[in-house]
Each structure stands twice: as structure tokens, then as C-alpha cells.
N, CA, C and O atoms as a GROMACS GRO file, in nm:
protein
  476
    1UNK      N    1   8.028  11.879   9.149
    1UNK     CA    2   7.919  11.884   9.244
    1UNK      C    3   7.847  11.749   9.253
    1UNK      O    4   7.778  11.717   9.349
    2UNK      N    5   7.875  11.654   9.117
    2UNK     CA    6   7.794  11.583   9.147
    2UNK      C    7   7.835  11.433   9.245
    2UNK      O    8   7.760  11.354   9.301
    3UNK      N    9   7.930  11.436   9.240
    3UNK     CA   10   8.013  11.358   9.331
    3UNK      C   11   8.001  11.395   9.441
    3UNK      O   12   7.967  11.303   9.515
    4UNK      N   13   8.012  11.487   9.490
    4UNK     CA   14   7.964  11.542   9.667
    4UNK      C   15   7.808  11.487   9.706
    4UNK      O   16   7.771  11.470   9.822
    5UNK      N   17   7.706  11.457   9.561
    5UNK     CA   18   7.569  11.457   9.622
    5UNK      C   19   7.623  11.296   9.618
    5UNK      O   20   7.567  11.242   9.714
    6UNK      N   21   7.688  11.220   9.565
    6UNK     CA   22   7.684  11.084   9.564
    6UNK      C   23   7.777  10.998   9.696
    6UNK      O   24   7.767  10.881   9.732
    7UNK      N   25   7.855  11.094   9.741
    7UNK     CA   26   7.910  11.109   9.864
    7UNK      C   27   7.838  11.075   9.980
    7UNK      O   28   7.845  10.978  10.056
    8UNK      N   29   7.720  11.240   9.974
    8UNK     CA   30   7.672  11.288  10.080
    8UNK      C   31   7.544  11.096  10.073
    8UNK      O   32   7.518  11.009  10.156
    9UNK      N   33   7.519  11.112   9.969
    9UNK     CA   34   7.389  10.975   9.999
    9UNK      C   35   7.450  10.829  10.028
    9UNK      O   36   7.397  10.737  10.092
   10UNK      N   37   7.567  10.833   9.968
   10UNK     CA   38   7.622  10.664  10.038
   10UNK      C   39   7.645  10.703  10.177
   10UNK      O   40   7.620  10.611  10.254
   11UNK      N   41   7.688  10.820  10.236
   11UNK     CA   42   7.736  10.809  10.389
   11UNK      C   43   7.594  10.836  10.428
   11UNK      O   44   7.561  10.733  10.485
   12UNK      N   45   7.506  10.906  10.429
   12UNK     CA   46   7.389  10.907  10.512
   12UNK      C   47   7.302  10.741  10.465
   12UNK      O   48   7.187  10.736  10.510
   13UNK      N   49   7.348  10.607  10.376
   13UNK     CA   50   7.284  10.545  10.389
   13UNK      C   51   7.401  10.424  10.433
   13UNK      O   52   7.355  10.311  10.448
   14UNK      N   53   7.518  10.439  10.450
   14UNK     CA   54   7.576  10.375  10.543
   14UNK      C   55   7.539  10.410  10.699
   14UNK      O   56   7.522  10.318  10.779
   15UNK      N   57   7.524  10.572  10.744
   15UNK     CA   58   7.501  10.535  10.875
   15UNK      C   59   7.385  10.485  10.890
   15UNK      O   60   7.379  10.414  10.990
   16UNK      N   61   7.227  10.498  10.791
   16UNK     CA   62   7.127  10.426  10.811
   16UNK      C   63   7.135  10.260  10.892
   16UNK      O   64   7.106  10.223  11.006
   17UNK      N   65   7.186  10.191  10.776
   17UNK     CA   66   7.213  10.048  10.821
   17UNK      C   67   7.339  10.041  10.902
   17UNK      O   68   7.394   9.931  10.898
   18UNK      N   69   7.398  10.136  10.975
   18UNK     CA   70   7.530  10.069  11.080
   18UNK      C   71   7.423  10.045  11.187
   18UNK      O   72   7.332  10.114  11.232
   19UNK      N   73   7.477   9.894  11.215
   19UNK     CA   74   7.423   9.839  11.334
   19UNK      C   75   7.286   9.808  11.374
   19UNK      O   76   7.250   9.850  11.484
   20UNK      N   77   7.192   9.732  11.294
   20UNK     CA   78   7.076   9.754  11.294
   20UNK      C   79   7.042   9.625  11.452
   20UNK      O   80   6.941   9.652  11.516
   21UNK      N   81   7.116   9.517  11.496
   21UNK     CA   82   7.115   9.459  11.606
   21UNK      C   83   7.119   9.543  11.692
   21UNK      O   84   7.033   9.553  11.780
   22UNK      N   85   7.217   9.613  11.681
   22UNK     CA   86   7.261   9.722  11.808
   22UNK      C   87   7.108   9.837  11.881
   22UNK      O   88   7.034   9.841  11.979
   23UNK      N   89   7.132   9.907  11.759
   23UNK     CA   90   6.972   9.993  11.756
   23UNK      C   91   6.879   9.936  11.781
   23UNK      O   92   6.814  10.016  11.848
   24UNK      N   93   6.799   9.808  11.768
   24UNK     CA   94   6.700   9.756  11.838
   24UNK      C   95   6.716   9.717  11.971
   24UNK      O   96   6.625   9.718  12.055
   25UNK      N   97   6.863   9.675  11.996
   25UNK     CA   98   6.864   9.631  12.136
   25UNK      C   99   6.855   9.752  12.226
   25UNK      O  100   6.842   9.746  12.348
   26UNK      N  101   6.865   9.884  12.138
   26UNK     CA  102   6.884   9.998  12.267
   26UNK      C  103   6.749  10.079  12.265
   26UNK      O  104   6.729  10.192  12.310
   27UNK      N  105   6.669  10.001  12.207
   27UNK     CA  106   6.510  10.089  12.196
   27UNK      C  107   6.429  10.003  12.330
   27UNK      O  108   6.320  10.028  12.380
   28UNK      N  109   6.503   9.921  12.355
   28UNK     CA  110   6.424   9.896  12.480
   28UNK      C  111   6.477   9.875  12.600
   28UNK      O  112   6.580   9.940  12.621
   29UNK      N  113   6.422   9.769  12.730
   29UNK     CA  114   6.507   9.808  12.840
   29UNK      C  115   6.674   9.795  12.851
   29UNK      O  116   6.749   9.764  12.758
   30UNK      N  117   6.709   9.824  12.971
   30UNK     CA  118   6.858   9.753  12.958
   30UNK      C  119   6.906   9.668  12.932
   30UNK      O  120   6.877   9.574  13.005
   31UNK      N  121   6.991   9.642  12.836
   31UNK     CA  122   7.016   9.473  12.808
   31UNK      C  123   7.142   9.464  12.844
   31UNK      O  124   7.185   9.354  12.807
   32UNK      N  125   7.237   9.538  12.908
   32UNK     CA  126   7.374   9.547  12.957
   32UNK      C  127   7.435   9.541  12.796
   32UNK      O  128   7.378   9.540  12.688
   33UNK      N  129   7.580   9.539  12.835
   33UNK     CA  130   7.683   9.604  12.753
   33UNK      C  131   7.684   9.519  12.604
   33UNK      O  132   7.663   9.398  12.614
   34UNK      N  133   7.699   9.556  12.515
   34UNK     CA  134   7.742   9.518  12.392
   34UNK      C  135   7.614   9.406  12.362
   34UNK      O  136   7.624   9.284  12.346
   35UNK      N  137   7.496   9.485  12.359
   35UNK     CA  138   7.385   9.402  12.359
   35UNK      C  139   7.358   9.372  12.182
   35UNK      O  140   7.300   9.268  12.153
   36UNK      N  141   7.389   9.438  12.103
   36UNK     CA  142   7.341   9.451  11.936
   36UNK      C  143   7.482   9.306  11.928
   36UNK      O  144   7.462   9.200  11.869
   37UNK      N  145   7.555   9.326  11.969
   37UNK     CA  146   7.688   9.206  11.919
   37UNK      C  147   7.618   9.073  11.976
   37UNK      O  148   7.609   8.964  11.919
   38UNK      N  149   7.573   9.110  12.099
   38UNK     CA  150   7.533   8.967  12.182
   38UNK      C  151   7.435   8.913  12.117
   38UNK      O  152   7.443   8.790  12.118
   39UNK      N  153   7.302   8.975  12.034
   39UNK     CA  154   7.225   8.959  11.933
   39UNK      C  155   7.257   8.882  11.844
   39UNK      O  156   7.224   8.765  11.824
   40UNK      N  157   7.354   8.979  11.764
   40UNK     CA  158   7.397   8.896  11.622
   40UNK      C  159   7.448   8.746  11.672
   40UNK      O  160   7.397   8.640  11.633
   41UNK      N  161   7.514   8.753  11.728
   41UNK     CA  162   7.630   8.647  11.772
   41UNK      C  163   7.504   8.492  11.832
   41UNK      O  164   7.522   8.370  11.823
   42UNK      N  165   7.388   8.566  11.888
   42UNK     CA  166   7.304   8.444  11.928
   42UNK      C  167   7.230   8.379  11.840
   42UNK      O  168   7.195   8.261  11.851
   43UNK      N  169   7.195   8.481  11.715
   43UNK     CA  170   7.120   8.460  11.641
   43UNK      C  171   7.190   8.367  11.547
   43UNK      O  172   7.150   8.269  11.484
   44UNK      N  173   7.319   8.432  11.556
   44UNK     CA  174   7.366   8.310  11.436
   44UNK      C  175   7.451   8.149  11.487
   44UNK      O  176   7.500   8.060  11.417
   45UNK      N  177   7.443   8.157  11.578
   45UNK     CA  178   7.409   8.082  11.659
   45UNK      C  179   7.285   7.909  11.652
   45UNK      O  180   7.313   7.791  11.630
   46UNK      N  181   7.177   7.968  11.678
   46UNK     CA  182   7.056   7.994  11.654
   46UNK      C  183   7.020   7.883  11.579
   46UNK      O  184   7.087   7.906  11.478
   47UNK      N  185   6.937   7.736  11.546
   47UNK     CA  186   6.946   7.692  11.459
   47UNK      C  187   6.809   7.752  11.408
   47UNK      O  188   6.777   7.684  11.311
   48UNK      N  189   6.753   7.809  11.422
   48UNK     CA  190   6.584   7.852  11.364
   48UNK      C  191   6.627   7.955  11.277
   48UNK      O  192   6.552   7.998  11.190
   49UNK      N  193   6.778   8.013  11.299
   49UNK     CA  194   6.806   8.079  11.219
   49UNK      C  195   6.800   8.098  11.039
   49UNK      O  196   6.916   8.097  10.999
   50UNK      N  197   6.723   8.112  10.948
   50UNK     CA  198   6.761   8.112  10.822
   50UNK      C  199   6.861   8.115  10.767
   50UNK      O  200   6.933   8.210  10.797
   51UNK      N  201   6.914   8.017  10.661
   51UNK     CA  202   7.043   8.026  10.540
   51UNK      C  203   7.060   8.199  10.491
   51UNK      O  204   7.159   8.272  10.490
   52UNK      N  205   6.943   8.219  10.460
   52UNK     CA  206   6.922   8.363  10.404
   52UNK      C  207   6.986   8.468  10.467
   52UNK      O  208   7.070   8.542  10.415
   53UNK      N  209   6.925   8.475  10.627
   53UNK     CA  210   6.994   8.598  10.722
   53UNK      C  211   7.140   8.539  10.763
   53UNK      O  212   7.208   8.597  10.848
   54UNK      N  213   7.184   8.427  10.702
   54UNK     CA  214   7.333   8.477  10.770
   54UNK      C  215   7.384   8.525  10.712
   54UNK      O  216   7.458   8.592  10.784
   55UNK      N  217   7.411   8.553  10.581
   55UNK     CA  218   7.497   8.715  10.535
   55UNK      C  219   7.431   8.810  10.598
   55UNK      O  220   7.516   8.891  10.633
   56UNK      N  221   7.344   8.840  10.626
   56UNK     CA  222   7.322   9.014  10.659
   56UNK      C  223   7.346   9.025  10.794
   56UNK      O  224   7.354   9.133  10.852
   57UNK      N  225   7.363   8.866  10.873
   57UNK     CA  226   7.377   8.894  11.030
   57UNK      C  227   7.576   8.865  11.072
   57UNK      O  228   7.632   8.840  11.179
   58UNK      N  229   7.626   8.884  10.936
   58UNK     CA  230   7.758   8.868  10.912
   58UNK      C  231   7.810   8.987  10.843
   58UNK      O  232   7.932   8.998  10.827
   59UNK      N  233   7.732   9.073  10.801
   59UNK     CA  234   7.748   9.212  10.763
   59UNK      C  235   7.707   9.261  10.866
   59UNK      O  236   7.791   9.344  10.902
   60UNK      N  237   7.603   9.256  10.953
   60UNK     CA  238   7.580   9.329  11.095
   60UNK      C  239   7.687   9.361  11.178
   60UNK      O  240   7.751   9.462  11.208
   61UNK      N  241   7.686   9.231  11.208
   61UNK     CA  242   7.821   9.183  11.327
   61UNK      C  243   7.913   9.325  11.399
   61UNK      O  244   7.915   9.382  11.509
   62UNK      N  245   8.009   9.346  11.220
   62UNK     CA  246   8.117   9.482  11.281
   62UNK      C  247   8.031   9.609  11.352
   62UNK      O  248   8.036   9.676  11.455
   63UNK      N  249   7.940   9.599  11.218
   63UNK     CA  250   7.847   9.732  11.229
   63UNK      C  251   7.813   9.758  11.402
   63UNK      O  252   7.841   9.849  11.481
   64UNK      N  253   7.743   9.637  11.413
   64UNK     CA  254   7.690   9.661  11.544
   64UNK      C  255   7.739   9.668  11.676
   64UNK      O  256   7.688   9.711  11.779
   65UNK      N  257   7.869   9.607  11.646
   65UNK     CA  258   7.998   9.612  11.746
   65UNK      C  259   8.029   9.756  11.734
   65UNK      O  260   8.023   9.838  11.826
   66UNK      N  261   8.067   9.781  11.598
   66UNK     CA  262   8.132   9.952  11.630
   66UNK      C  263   8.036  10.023  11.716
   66UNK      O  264   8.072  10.065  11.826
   67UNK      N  265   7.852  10.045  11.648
   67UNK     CA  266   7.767  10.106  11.767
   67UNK      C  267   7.780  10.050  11.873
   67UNK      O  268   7.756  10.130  11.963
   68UNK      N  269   7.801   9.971  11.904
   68UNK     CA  270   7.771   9.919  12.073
   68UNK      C  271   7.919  10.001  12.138
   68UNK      O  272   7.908  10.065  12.242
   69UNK      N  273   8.015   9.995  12.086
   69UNK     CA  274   8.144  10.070  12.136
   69UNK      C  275   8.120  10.199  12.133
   69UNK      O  276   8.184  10.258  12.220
   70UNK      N  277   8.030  10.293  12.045
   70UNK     CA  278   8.004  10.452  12.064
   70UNK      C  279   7.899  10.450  12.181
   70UNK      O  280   7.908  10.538  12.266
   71UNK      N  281   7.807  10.364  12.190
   71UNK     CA  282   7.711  10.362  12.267
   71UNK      C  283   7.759  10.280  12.410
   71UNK      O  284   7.675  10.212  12.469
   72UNK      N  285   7.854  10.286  12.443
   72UNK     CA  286   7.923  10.202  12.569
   72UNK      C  287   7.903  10.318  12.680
   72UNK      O  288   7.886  10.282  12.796
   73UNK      N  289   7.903  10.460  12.650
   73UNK     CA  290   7.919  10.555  12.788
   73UNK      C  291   7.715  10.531  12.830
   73UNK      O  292   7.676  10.511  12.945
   74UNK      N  293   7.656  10.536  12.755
   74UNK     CA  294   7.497  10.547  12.769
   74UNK      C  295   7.474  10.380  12.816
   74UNK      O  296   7.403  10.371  12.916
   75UNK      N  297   7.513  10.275  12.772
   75UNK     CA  298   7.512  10.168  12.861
   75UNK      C  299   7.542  10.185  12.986
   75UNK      O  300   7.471  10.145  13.079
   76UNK      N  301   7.664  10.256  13.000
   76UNK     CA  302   7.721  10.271  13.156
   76UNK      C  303   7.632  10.357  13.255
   76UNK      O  304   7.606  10.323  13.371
   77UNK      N  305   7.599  10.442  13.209
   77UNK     CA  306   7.500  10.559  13.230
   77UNK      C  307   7.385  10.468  13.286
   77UNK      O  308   7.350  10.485  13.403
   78UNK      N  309   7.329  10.378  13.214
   78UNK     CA  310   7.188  10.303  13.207
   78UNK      C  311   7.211  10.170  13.363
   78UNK      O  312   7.131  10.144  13.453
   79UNK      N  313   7.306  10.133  13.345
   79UNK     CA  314   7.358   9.985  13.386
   79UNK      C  315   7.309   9.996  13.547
   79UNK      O  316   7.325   9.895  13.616
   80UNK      N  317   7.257  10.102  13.602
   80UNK     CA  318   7.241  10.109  13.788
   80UNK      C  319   7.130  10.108  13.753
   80UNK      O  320   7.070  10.030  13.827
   81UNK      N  321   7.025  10.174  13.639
   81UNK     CA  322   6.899  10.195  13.655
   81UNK      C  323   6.849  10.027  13.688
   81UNK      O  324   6.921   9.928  13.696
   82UNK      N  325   6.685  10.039  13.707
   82UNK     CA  326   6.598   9.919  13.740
   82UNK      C  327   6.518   9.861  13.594
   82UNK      O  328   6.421   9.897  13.527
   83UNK      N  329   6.615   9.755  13.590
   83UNK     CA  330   6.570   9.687  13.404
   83UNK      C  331   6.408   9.647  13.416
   83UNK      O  332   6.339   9.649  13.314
   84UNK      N  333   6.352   9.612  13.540
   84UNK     CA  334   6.202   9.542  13.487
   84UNK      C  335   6.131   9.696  13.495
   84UNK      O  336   6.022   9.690  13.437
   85UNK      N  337   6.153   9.816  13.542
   85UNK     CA  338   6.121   9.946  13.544
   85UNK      C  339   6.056  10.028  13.344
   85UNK      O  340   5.963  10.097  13.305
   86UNK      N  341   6.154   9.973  13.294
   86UNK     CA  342   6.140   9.977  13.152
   86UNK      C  343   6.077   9.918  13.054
   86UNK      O  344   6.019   9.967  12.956
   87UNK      N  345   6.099   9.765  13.100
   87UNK     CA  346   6.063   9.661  12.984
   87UNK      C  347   5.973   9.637  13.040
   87UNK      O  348   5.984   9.612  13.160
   88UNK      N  349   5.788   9.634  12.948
   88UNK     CA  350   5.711   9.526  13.017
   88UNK      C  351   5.719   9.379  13.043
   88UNK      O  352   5.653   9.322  13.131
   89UNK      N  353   5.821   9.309  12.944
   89UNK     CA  354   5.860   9.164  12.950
   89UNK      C  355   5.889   9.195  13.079
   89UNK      O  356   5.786   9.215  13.143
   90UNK      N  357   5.975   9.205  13.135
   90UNK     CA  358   6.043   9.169  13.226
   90UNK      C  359   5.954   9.228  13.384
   90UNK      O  360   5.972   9.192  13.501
   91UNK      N  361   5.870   9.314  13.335
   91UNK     CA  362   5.772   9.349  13.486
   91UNK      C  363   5.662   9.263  13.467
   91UNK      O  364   5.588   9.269  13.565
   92UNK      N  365   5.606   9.159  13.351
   92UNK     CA  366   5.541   9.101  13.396
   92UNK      C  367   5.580   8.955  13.433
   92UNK      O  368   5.498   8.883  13.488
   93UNK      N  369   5.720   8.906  13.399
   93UNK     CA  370   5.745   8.817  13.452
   93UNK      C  371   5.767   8.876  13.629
   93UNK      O  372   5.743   8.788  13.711
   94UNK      N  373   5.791   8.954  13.663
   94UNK     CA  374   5.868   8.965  13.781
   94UNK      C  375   5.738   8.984  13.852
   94UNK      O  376   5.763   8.991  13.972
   95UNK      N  377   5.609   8.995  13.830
   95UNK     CA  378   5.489   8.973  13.856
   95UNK      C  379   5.419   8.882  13.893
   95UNK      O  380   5.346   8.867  13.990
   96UNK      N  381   5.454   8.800  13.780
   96UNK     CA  382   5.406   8.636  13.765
   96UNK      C  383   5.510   8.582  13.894
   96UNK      O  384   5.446   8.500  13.960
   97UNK      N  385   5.605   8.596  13.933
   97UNK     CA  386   5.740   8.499  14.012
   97UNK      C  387   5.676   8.540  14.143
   97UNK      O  388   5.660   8.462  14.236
   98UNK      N  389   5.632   8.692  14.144
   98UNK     CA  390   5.556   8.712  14.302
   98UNK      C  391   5.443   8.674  14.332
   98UNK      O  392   5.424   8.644  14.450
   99UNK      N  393   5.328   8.663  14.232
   99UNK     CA  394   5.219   8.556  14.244
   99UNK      C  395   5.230   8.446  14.266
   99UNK      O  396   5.135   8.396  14.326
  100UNK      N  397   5.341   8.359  14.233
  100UNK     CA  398   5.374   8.261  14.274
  100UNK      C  399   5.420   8.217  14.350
  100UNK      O  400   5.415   8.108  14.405
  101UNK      N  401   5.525   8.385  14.367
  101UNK     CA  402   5.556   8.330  14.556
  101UNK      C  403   5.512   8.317  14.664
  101UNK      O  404   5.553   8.304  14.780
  102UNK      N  405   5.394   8.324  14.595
  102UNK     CA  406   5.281   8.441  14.735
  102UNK      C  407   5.156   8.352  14.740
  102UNK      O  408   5.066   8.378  14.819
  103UNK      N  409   5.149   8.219  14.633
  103UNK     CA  410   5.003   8.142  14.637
  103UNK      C  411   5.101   7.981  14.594
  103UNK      O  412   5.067   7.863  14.605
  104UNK      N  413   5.205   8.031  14.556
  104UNK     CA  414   5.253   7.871  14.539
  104UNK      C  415   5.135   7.768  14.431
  104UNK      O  416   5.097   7.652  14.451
  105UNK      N  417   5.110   7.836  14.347
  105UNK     CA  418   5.023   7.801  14.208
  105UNK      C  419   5.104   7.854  14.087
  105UNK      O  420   5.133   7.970  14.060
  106UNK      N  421   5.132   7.740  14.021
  106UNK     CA  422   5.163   7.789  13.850
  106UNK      C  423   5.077   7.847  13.760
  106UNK      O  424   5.102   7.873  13.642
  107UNK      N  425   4.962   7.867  13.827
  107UNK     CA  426   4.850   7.922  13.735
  107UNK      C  427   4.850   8.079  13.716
  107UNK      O  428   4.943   8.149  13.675
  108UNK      N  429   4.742   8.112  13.748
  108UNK     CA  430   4.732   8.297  13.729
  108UNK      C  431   4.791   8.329  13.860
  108UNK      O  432   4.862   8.429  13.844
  109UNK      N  433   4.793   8.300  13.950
  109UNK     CA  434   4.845   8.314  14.098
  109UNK      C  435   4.744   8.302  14.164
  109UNK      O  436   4.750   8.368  14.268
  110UNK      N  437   4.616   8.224  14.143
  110UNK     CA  438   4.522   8.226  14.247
  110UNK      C  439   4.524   8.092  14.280
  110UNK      O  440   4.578   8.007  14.210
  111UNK      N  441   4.452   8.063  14.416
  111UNK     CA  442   4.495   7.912  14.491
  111UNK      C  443   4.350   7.831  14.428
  111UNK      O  444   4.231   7.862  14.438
  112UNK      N  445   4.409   7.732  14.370
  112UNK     CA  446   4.274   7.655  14.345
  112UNK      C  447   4.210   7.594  14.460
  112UNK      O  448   4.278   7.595  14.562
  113UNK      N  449   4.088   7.538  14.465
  113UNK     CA  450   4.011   7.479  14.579
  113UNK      C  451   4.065   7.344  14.534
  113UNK      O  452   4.126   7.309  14.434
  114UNK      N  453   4.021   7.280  14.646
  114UNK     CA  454   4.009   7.119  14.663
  114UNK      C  455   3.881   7.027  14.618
  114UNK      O  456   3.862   6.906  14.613
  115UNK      N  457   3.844   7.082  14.604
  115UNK     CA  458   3.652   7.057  14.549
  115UNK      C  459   3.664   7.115  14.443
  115UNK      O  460   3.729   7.213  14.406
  116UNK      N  461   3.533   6.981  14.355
  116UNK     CA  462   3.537   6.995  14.192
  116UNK      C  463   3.471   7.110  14.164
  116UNK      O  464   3.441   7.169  14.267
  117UNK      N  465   3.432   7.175  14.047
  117UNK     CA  466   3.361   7.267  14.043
  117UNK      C  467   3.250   7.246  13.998
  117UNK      O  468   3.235   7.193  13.888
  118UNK      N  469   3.167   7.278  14.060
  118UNK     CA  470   2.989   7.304  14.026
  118UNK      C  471   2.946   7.205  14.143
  118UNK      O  472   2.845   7.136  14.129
  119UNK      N  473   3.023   7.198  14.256
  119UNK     CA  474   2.953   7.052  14.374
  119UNK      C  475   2.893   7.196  14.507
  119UNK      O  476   2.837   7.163  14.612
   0.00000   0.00000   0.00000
């Protein structure tokens, strides 16, 4: 019996850590296909990257590839929806690009005057 409980806890703490790139990339908006691999792969990449995290982002890697391959039909599923719909990053840039298209100011989107202030 006691081998079944030592079983049962390495596999429920292998699936814990499979793919921990993967799983963050799918807690938020769409990031299109094989987003946890595209992660690892940038990060290590990356020169800001730490000596430290590249083993664990080299133990990720498969992990997060295999989830991204179970999780490929729910990407597909996702891939028509509207990505700035989800993510606030991405609705407030797409915010900021129409303020700007719309006042032609890099600022908050409002048009500055031509006159100093306090005249």
C-alpha cells in the first residue's frame, strides 16, 4: 500500500509542475498557438535572463510543449475570438493608438495649445 501512496504523490506533483510557461500563458488573453514554448524559448533567449533560471527554463521547455500540444484544440477554439477583448494590456494600448489617431499627440491624447501656460 505504501508504494501506491508514493506513486499517487509523485504523479499528482509531476502534473503540478508540467508546464508552468504554458499555464501562465493560458490564464490570460490569446497569445496564439504554442504560447508556454514561445515563452520558454524567449526567455532563454533573453539576456536579462538569470544563470539560475536556465535549468528550470530547460526543464520547462518539454513540459510546456507537451501542455501546449493537449491544449492546441482550446487555442484553436480561442484563435477567432477578439485578443484586446480579454487582455487589459492590449485594450489599453489599442486605446492609446486611437487617441493618437484622433489628436495626433504622443501625450494622453489631448491636443496641447500653442500658448505657454499661465499667459
Amino acid at each position: 500500500m505504501k508504494p501506491l501512496k508514493k506513486m499517487i504523490a509523485t504523479g499528482c506533483l509531476l502534473l503540478s509542475a508540467n508546464g508552468c510557461s504554458s499555464v501562465a500563458s493560458h490564464t490570460g488573453a490569446d497569445q496564439g498557438y504554442y504560447s508556454g514554448t514561445r515563452a520558454n524559448v524567449g526567455m532563454m533567449k533573453s539576456e536579462d535572463t538569470s544563470w539560475a533560471m536556465m535549468p528550470l527554463l530547460a526543464i520547462d521547455l518539454p513540459l510546456s510543449a507537451a501542455m501546449d500540444t493537449i491544449l492546441l484544440p482550446y487555442d484553436y477554439l480561442r484563435s477567432g475570438s477578439d485578443k484586446t477583448a480579454a487582455s487589459p494590456k492590449a485594450r489599453i494600448q489599442h486605446e492609446e493608438d486611437q487617441n493618437l489617431a484622433a489628436s495626433g499627440n504622443p501625450g494622453q491624447g489631448m491636443a496641447t495649445s500653442s500658448a505657454p501656460a499661465g499667459l
